[in-house]
C-alpha angles and dihedrals in degrees: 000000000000099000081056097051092043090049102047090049091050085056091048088045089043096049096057089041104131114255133196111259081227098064083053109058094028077062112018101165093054078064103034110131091357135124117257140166123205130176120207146127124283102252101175120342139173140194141169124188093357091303131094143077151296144192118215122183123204099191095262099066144331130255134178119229129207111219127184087175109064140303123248114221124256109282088026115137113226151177111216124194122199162130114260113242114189121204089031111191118205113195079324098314117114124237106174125217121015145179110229101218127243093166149332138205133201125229 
């Protein structure tokens, strides 16, 4: 019963550990409806009612990332959580691989 407790912990640890933007989109199907967290700078963002998206960059990739929640503003640190979403349409346009937005933070 404690093997199972300590590896099931392990796996929930394991699966909010941070990851490089670029491991993601180098393989995006190792990722694809999973939780990640990734940490980088706004580079363009936009929102509109609390709702939009934003691009962050980490210095090994960029990613978009879909937000219901908010949009931080352009030059903004933040700490994304998410689930991985790969062949992403934006009002028709593809965008390729996102990150669906549970929550973000600030820094």
């Amino acid at each position: 019963m404690k093997i199972t407790i300590v590896a099931l912990a392990a796996l929930l640890l394991a699966a909010c550990a941070p990851v490089t933007i670029g491991r993601i989109t180098s393989d995006p199907s190792r990722f694809t409806n999973r939780p990640v967290k990734v940490s980088g700078t706004v580079t363009n963002s936009v929102g509109v009612m609390g709702k939009g998206g934003y691009q962050i960059d980490d210095g090994t990739g960029q990613i978009y990332v879909i937000s219901g929640k908010g949009v931080p503003s352009r030059g903004s640190r933040v700490e994304v959580t998410g689930r991985v979403s790969p062949g992403v349409e934006v009002l028709g346009t593809p965008i390729g691989v996102a990150i669906r937005e549970d929550s973000h933070r600030v820094r």
